[in-house]
C-alpha positions in Angstrom: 0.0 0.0 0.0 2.2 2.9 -1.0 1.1 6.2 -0.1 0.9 9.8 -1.0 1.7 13.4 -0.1 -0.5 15.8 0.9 0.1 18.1 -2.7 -0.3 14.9 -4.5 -3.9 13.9 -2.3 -5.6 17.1 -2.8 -4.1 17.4 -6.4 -6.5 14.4 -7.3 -9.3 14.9 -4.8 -11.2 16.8 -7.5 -12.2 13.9 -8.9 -13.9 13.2 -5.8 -13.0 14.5 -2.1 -13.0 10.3 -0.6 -10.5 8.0 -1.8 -7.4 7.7 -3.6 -4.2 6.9 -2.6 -3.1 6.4 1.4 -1.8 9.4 2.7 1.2 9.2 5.6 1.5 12.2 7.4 3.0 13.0 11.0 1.1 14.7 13.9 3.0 18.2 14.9 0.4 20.3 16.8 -2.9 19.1 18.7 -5.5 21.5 20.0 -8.1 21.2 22.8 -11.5 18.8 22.4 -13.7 21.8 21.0 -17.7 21.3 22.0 -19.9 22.5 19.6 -23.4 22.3 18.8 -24.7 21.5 15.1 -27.6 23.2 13.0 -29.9 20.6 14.3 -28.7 21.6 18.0 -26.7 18.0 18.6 -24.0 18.7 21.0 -20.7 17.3 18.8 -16.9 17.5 19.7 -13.8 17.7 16.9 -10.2 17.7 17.3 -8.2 20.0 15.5 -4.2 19.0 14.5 -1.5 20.3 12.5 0.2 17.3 10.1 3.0 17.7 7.7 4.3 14.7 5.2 7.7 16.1 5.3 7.2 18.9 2.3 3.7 20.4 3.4 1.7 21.5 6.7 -1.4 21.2 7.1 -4.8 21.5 9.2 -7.1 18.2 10.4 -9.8 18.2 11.9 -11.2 14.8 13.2 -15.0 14.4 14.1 -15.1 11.2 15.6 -14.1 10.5 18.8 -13.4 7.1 18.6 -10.5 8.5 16.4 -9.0 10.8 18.7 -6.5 8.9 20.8 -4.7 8.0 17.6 -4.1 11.9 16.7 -1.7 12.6 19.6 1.5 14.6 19.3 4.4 12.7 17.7 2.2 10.3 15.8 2.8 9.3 12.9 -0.6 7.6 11.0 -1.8 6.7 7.5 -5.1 7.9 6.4 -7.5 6.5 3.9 -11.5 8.2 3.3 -10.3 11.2 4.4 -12.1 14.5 3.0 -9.7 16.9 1.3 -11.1 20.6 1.6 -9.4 23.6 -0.2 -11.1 26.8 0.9 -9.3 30.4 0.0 -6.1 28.5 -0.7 -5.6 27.2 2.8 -6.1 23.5 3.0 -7.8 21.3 5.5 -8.1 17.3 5.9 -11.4 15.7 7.4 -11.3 12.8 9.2 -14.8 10.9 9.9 -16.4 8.2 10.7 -15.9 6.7 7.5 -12.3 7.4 7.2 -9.5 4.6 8.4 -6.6 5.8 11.0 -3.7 3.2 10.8 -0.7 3.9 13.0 2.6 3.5 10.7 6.2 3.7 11.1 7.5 7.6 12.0 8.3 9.8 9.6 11.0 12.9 9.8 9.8 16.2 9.5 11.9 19.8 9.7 11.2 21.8 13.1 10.1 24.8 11.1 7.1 22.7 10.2 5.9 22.3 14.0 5.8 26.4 14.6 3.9 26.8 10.8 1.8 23.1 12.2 0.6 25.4 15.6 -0.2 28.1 13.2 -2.8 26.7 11.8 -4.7 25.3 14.4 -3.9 28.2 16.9 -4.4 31.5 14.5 -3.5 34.4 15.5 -6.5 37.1 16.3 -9.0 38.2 14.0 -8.6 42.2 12.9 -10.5 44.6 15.0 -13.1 46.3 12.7 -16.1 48.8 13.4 -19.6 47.1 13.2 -20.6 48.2 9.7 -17.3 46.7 8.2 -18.1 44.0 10.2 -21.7 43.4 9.0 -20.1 43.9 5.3 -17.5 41.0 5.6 -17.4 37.7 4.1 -19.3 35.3 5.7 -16.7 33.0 7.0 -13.9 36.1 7.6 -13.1 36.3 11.2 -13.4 39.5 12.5 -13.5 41.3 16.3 -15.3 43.8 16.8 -15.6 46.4 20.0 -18.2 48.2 21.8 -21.3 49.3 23.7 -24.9 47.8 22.6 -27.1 51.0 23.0 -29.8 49.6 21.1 -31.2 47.4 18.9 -34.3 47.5 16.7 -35.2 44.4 14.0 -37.4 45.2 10.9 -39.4 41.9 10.4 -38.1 40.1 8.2 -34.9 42.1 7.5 -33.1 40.1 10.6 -30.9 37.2 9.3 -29.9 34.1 10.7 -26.0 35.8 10.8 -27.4 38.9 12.8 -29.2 36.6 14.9 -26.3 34.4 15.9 -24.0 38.1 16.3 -26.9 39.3 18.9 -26.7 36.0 20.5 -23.6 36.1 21.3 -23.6 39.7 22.3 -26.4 39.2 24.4 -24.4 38.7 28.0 -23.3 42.3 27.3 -26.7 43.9 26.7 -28.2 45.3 29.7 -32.1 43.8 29.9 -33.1 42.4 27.5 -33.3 44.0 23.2 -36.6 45.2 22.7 -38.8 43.1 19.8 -35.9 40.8 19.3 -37.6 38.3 17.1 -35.8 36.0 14.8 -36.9 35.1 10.8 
C-alpha cells in the first residue's frame, strides 16, 4: 500500500474528495477537544491538529471521537476516506467516521514545520473592525469587533440568521433584555 503526499492527495481529490491513494502524514500540533453544537442543536466535539508529510503542513480536523487517541502529538498515522477541503487557498483534511486511521512507522519532519503546524490550528487574532465593516464581511472572515450595545431594533423580516447568531452572542453584554428581538 504505497502512499501519497499531501500536494499529490488534494491534487486528485477533485475527482472526488474520498478516496485515492493512502496518505502518511506526521502529527506536529494538537489543539483542545472543541464542544460545539450543530444546525440541528446536537451537542458534537472535533479535534483540530496540525500534520505535515515532510514537504507540506497542514490542518485536520477529526470528528469522531473514537479517532482521537490515535491523533496525539508525535504520531505518525496513514489515512484512507479522508475528505480533502481547499477553501481560500488554505487546505484542511477531514477525518470521519468513515475514514481509516492506521498507525505507521514515524516519519521525519523539519522543526520549522511544527511552529507553521501550531499556526494553523492556533491562528492568530481576527482584525479589529467597526460594526458596519463587520456586517459587510465575508461570511466565514473572522473579525472582532468592539463596543457598547445601545440599542437594537429588527425590521421583520430584515433580521438574518447571521445577525441573529451576532446578537446571541452579544447578548451577555446587553443590559435587559433587546426590545422586539424576534428571529426570521
Amino acid at each position: 500500500m504505497a502512499s501519497s503526499g499531501i500536494s499529490d492527495s488534494f491534487a486528485e481529490s477533485h475527482r472526488s474528495p474520498y478516496g485515492g491513494k493512502p496518505l502518511k502524514v506526521k502529527v506536529l500540533a494538537v489543539d483542545d477537544v472543541i464542544n460545539y453544537r450543530n444546525a440541528q442543536g446536537e451537542e458534537k466535539i472535533s479535534l483540530n491538529c496540525g500534520v505535515s508529510d515532510g514537504d507540506v503542513v497542514v490542518k485536520l480536523v477529526v470528528y469522531d471521537q473514537a479517532k482521537f487517541q490515535k491523533f496525539r502529538k508525535g504520531n505518525t498515522v496513514v489515512l484512507r476516506d479522508c475528505i480533502k477541503k481547499s477553501e481560500d487557498g488554505a487546505r484542511a483534511i477531514v477525518v470521519t467516521k468513515v475514514s481509516k486511521v492506521f498507525m505507521a512507522t514515524p516519519i521525519d519532519v523539519g522543526d520549522d514545520k511544527e511552529a507553521e503546524a501550531l499556526r494553523l490550528i492556533n491562528p492568530p487574532p481576527a482584525a479589529l473592525v467597526t460594526l458596519e465593516e463587520g456586517l459587510r464581511s465575508p461570511p466565514k472572515k473572522k473579525v472582532s469587533i468592539r463596543g457598547k450595545v445601545i440599542q437594537v431594533s429588527v425590521c421583520g423580516h430584515c433580521f438574518s440568521r447571521r445577525l441573529s447568531s451576532a446578537f446571541d452572542n452579544m447578548r451577555s453584554s446587553v443590559i435587559g433584555d433587546p426590545p422586539n428581538l424576534q428571529y426570521a
